[in-house]
C-alpha positions as MATLAB code, in Angstrom:
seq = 'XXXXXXXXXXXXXXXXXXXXXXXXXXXXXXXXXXXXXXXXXXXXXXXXXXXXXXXXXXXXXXXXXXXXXXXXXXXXXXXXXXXXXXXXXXXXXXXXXXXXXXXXXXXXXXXXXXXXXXXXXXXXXXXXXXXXXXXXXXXXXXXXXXXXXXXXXXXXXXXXXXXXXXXXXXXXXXXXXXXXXXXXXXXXXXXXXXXXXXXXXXXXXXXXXXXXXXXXXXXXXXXXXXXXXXXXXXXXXXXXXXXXXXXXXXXXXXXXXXXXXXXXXXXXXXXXXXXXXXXXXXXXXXXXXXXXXXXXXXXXXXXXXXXXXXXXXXXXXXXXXXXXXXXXXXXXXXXXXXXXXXXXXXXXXXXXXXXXXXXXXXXXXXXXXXXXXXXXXXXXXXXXXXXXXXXXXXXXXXXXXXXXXXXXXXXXXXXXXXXXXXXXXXXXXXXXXXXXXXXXXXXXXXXXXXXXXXXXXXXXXXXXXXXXXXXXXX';
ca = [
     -27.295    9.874  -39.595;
     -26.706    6.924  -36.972;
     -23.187    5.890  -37.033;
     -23.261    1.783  -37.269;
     -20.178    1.257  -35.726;
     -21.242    3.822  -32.421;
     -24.713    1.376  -32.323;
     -22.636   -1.623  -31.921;
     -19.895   -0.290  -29.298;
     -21.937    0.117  -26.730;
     -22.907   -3.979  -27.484;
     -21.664   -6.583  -24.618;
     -23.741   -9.709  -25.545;
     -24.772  -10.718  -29.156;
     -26.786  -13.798  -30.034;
     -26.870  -15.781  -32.542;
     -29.718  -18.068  -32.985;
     -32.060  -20.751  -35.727;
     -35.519  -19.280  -36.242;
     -36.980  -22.120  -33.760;
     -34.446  -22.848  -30.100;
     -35.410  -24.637  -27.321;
     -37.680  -22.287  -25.574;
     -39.753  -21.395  -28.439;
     -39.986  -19.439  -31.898;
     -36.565  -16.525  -31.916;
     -39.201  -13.634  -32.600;
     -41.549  -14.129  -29.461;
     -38.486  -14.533  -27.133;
     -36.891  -11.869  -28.469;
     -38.491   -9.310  -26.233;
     -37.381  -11.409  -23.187;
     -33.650  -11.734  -24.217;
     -33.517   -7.643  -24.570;
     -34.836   -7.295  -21.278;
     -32.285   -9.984  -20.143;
     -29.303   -8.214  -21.355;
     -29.106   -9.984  -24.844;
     -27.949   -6.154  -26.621;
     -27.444   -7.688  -30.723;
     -29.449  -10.708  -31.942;
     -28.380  -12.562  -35.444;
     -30.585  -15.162  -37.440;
     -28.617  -18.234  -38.563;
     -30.529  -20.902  -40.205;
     -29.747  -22.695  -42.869;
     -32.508  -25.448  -42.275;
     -35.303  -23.300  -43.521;
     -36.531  -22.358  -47.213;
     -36.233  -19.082  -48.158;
     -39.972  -18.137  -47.568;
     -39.914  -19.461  -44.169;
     -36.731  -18.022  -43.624;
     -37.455  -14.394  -44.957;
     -40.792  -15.004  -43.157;
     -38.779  -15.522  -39.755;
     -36.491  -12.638  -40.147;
     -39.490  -10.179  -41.004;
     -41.059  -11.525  -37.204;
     -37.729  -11.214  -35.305;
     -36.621   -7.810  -36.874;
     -39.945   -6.332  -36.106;
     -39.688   -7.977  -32.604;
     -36.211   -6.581  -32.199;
     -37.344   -2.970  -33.144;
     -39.733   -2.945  -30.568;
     -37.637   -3.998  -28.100;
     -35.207   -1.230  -29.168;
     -32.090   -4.002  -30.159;
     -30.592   -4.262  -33.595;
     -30.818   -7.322  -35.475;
     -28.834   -8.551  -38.048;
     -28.806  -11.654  -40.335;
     -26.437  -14.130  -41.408;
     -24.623  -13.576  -44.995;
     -27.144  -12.230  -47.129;
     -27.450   -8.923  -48.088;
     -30.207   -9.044  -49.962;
     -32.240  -11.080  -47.094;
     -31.531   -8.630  -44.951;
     -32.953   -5.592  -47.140;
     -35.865   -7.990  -47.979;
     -36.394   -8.133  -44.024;
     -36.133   -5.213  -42.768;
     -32.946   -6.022  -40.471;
     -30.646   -3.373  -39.046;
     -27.290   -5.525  -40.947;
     -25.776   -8.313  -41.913;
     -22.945  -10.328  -40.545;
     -20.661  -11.772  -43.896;
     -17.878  -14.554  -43.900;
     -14.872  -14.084  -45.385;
     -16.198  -15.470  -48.963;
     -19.175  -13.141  -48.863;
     -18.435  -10.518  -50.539;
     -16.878   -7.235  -50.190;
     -18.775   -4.971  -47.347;
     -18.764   -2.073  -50.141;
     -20.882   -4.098  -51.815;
     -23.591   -5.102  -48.897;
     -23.058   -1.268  -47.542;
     -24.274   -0.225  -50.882;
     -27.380   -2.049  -51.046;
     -28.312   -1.782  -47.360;
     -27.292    2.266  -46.831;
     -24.735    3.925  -44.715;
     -26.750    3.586  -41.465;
     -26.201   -0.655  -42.127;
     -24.721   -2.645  -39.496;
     -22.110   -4.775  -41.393;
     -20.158   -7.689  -39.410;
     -17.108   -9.621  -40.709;
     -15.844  -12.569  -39.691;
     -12.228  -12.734  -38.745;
      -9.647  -14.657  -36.842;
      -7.897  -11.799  -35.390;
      -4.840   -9.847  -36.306;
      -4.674   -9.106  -39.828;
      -7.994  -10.174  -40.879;
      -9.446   -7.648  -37.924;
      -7.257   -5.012  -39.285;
      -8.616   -5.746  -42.795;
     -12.201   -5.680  -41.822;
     -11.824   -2.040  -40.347;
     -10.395   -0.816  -43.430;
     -12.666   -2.385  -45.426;
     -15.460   -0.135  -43.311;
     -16.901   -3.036  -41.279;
     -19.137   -1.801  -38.471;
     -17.455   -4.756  -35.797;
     -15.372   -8.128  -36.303;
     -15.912  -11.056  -34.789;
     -12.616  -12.643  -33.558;
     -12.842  -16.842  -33.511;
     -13.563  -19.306  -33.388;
     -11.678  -19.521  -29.789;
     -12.738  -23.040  -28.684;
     -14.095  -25.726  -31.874;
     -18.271  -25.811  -32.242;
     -20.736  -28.129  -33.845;
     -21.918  -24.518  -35.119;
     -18.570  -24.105  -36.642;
     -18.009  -27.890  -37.855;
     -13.972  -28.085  -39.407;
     -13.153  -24.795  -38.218;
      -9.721  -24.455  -36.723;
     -10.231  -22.873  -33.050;
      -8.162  -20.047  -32.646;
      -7.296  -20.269  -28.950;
      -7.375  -17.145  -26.941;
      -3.813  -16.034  -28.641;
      -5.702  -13.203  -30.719;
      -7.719  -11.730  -28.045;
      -5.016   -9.870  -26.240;
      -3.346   -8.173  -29.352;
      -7.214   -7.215  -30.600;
      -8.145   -5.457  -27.056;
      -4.967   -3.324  -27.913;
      -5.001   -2.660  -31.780;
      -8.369   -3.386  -32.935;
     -10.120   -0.385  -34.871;
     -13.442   -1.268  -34.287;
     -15.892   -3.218  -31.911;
     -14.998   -6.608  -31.914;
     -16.826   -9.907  -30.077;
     -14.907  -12.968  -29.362;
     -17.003  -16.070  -30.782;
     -17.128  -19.663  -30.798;
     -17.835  -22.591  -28.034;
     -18.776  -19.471  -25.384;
     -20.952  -20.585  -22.504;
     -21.306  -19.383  -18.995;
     -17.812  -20.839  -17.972;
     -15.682  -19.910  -20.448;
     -17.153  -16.019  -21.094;
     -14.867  -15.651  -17.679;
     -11.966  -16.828  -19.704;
     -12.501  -14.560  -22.889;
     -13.007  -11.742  -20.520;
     -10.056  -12.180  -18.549;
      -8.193  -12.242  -21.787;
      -9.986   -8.904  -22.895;
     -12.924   -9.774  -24.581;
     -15.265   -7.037  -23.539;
     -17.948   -8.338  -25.985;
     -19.338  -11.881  -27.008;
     -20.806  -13.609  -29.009;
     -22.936  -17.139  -27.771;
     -25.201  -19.162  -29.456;
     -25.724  -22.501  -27.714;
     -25.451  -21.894  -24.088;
     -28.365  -19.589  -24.643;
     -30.331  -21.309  -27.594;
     -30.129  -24.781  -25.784;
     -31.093  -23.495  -22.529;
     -34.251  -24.814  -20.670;
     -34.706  -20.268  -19.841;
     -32.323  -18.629  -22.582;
     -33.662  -15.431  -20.693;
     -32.126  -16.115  -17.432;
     -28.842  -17.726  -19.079;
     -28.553  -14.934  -20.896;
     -28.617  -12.663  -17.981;
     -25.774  -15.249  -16.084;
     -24.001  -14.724  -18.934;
     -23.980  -10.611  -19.645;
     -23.238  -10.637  -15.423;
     -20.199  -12.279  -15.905;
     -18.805  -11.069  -18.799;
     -19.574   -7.113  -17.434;
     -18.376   -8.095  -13.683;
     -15.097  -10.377  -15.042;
     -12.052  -10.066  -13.683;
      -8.740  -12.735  -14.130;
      -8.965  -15.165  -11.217;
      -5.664  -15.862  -10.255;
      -5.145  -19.120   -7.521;
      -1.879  -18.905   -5.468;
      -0.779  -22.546   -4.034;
       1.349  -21.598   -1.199;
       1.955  -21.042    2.304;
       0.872  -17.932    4.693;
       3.634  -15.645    5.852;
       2.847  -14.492    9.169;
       4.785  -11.522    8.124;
       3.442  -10.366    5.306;
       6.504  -10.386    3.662;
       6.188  -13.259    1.239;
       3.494  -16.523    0.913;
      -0.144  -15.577    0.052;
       0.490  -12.687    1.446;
       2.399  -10.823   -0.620;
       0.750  -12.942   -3.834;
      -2.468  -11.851   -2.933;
      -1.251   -8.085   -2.893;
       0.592   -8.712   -6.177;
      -2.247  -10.496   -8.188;
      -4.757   -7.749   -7.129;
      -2.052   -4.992   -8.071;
      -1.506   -6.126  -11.563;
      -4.935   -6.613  -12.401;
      -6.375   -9.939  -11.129;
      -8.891  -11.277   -8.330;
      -7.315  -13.313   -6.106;
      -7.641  -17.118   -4.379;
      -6.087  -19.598   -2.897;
      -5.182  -22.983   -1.507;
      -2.668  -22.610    1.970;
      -0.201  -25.419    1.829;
       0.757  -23.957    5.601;
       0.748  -21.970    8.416;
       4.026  -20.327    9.196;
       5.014  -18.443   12.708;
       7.815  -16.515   11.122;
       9.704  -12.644   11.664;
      11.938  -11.070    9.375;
      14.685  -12.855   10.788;
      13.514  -16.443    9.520;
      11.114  -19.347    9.842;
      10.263  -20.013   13.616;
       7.351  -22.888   13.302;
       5.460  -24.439   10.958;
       2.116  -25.988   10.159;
       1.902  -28.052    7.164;
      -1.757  -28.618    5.912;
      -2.240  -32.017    4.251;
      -2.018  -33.228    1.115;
      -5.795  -33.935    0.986;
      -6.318  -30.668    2.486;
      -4.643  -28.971   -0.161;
      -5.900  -30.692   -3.462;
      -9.253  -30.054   -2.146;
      -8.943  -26.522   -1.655;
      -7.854  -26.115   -5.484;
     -10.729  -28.458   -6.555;
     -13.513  -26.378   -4.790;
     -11.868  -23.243   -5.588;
     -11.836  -24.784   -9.246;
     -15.136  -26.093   -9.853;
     -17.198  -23.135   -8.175;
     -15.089  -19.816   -8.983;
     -12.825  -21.081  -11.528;
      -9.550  -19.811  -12.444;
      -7.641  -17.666  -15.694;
      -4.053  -18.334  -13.855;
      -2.054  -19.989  -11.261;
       1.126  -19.662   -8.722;
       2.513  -22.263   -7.121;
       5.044  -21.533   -4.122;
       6.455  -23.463   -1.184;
       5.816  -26.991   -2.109;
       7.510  -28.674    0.960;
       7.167  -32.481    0.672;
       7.525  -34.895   -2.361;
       3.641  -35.806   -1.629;
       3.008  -32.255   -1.532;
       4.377  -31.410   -4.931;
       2.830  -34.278   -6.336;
      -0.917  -33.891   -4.992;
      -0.996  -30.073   -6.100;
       0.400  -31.259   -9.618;
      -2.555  -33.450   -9.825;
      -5.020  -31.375   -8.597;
      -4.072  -28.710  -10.707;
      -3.981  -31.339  -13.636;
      -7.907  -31.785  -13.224;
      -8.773  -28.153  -12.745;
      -6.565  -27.131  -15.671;
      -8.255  -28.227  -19.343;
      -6.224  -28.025  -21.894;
      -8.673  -25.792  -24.285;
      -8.719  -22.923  -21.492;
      -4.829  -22.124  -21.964;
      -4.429  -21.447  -18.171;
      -1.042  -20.287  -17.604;
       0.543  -22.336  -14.866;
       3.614  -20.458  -12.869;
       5.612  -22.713  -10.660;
       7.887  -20.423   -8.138;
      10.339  -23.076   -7.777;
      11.111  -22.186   -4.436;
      13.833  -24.506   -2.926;
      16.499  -22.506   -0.691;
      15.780  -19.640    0.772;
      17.763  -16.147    0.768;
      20.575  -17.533    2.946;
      21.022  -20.620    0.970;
      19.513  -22.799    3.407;
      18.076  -25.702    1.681;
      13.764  -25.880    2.045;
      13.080  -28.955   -0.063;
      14.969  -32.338    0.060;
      16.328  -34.240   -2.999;
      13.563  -36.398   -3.091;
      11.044  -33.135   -3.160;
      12.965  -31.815   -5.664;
      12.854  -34.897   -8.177;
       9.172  -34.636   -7.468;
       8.820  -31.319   -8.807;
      10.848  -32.344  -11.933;
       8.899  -35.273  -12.604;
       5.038  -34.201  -11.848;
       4.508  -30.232  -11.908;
       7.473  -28.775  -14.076;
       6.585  -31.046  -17.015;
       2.992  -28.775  -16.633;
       4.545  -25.687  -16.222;
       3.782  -23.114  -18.386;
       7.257  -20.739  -16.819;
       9.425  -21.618  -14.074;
      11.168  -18.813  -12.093;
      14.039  -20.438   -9.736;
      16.776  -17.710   -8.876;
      20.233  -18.719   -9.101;
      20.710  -20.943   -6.472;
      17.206  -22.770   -7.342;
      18.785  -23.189  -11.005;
      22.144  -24.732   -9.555;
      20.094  -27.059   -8.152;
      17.865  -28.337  -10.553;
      20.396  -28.529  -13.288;
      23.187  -30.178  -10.655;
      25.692  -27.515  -11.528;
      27.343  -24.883   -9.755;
      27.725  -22.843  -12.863;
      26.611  -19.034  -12.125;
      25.508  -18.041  -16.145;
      22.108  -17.494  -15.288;
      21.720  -17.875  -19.648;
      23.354  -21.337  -19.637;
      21.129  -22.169  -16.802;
      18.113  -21.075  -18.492;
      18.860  -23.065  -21.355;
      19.206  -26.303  -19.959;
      15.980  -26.393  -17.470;
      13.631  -25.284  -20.755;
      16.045  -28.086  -22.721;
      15.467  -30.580  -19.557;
      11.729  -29.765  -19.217;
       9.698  -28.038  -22.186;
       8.808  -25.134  -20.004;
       9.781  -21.458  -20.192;
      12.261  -20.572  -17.816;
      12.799  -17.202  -16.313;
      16.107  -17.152  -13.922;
      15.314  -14.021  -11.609;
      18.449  -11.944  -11.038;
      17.849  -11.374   -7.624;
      20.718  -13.184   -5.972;
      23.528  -13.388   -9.159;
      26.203  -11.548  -10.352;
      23.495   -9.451  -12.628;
      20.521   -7.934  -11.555;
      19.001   -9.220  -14.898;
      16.487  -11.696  -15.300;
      16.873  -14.199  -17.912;
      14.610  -15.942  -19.892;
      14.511  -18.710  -22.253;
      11.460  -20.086  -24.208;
      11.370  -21.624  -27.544;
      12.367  -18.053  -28.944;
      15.423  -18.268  -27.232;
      17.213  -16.307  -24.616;
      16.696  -12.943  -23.709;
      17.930  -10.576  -20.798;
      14.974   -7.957  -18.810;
      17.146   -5.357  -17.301;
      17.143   -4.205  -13.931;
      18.521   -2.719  -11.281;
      19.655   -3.851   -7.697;
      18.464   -1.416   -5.452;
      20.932   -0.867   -2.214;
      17.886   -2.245   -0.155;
      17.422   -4.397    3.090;
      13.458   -4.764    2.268;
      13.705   -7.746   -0.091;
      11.630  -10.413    1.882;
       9.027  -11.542   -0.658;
      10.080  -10.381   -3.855;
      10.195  -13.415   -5.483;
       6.420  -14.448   -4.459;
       5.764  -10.617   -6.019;
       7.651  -11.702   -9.451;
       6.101  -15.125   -9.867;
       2.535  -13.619   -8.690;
       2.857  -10.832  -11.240;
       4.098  -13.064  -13.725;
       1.076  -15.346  -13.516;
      -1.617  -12.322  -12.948;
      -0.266  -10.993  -16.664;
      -0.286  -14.102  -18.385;
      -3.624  -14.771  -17.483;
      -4.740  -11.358  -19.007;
      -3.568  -12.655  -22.121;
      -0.186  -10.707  -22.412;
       2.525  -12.637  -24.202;
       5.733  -14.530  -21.876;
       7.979  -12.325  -22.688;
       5.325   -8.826  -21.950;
       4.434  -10.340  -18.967;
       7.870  -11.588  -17.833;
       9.016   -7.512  -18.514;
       6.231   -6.387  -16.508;
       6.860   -8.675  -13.192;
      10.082   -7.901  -13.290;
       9.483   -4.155  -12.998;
       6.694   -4.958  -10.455;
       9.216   -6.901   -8.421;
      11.817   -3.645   -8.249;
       9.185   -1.697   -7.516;
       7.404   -3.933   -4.525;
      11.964   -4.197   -2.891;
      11.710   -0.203   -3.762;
       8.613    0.505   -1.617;
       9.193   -1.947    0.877;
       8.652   -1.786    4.718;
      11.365   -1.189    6.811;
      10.257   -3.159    9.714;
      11.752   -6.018   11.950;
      15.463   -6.559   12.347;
      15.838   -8.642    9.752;
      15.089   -8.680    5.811;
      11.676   -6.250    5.624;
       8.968   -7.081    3.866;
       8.522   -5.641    0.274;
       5.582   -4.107   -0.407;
       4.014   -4.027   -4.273;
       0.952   -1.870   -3.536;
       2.576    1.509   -4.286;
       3.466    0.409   -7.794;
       1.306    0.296  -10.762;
       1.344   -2.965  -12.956;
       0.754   -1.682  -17.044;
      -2.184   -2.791  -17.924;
];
């Protein structure tokens, strides 16, 4: 005996499809779309009589056994013993899958809808062979269906019991997103039922979702030692998990002792780095760093505006970084009330350390809580004041849940240049991946520690820290 729910693990991209799509009749392309990578193929239409319908599923299931695929149908038991079909994929008011398992046999492939959590927990008990967790973005297939977001995707690549395929408004774009979020399986109707060759946009699709990985940009400047900038972001983002890009807002010519010359790129420059970068590779998160002029700040804030749709959830991380370890000041008052007024308002977490906070909040108060507090009060954002420079080693955060303290440690440590690009690269590389603020926020924090722990003794000034040694949960 054929387990059901082994035949559908192995599954990466699942189709569903009307008897008739662009290209031609479902049954004579079905060949094609195995070949292509398409691994699971459902029937969905609701346009056709019964006859015609049942007459459609007998083609496409005898289609689909010759190209060695299962195929399933949409909510009818009975339709799919009638056909010949390997399962059936039931809604939540279809009936019980004891029910459909008894009249289609223990070797049946039996779907069940869910939104995630609870209901995916329900469907394994219930003995489903996979869920389906959706819809994540609002379809015409779907009309009146509440989208889900990409909230249960993370918590179902943990705790799910069985195979599960994220669903609704997929196409070759957003199958990146899903995956980043840990989605290893999907399901997509229209990018590959409306598509001029569903063959080859089916094979697009199963490359991407296999070969995804979270694309994380970093807006800063380079360190030319390593220390801090892209540099160290680029080492952090590719430690906890992520791939990498960027947009340089400058070159620096810099030691461990300090800043020594630098070359600003323009604003221009900038915003069009982040729109290319955008529009070709896409992104699942950003970091922004060093902002250092009012236009600056607000040309990246719009940039990242347009590359940023709402729908896609892309975690935004804004390194408020406006004095540096010394307390020397790196952004004047009027760059400052330009980060207030165009990127924190987009902010998904901020992450000034103490002296940032002072600033922004015009107070030389030293509770890193109080401070916390009043930038997500004065702004909407999370806030996460890093403990790096104040009288705790804790970082605090404070979201709509309230405040809470992530422990840590000060290490007795010279090699400190850079970990607050590690922290706020980290932070951003986790969120992307779907954990929650407050996993994510846990998990730079150690990251951070670890990069000032393994750091580089060189120069004669602060050394670099160094991330690479430390392994970022996953």
């Amino acid at each position: 005996m054929t387990d059901p729910t082994t035949r559908v693990a192995a599954a990466r991209l699942y189709l569903v499809a009307p008897a008739r799509i662009r290209a031609g009749r479902l049954a004579e392309l079905i060949p094609s779309l195995a070949i292509a990578g398409v691994d699971i193929v459902q029937l969905r239409d609701r346009s056709l009589p019964h006859v015609d319908l049942l007459s459609e599923a007998r083609a496409a299931a005898a289609a689909a056994r010759a190209a060695g695929i299962p195929f399933i149908v949409n909510d009818s038991p009975v339709l799919a013993r009638d056909c010949g079909a390997d399962g059936v994929h039931l809604g939540q008011d279809d009936g019980p899958i004891a029910e459909a398992r008894a009249l289609l046999g223990p070797e049946a492939i039996i779907g069940r809808s869910s939104r995630g959590g609870e209901m995916l927990a329900a469907a394994a008990a219930e003995g489903a062979s996979y869920g389906s967790v959706g819809p994540i973005w609002e379809t015409p297939t779907k009309p009146g269906r509440l989208a889900t977001g990409i909230a249960p995707l993370r918590p179902a690549a943990r705790e799910a019991r069985l195979p599960w395929f994220a669903i609704g408004g997929i196409d070759e774009d957003r199958i990146l997103r899903v995956a980043a979020c840990g989605a290893a399986r999907a399901v997509v109707v229209r990018a590959i039922c409306d598509a001029e060759d569903p063959a080859a946009a089916a094979r697009r699709i199963r490359a991407r979702l296999v070969a995804a990985k979270p694309r994380i940009m970093t807006v800063a400047g380079s360190d030319s030692g390593g220390g801090a900038g892209i540099q160290a972001d680029i080492k952090a983002i590719s430690q906890a998990g992520g791939f990498p890009v960027c947009a340089v807002t400058a070159l620096t010519a810099q030691t461990t002792r300090g800043v020594e010359g630098v070359q600003p790129a323009s604003e221009q420059f900038v915003a069009q780095q982040i729109e290319l970068v955008a529009g070709d590779i896409g992104m699942d998160g950003v970091k922004t760093g060093m902002l250092a002029s009012p236009r600056l700040v607000s040309a990246v804030a719009e940039a990242l505006r347009l590359a940023r749709p709402p729908e896609l959830e892309i975690p935004l991380v804004v390194d408020t970084v406006l004095r540096a370890e010394s307390g020397a000041s790196l952004m004047d008052k009027d760059g400052e009330e330009a980060l207030r007024r165009d990127l924190l308002p987009d902010a998904t977490v901020i992450t000034p350390n103490l002296m940032e906070a002072q600033a922004l909040t015009d107070s030389d108060c030293d509770d890193a809580a109080y401070l916390a507090q009043a930038l997500h009060d004065q702004h909407g954002c999370a806030v996460i004041v890093t403990g790096g420079h104040g009288p705790s080693p804790a970082d605090v955060l404070c979201d709509a849940a309230g405040v809470q303290r992530i422990p840590g440690i000060r290490l007795d440590r010279t090699t400190t240049h850079g970990a607050g690009c590690t922290h706020s690269s980290t932070l951003a590389a986790l969120l992307a991946r779907g954990l929650t603020l407050r996993e994510a926020a846990a998990g730079a924090k150690a990251a951070a520690t670890a990069a000032v722990r393994g750091g580089r003794p060189f120069g004669a000034g602060a050394g670099p820290v160094d991330v690479t040694t430390h392994e970022v949960a996953r």
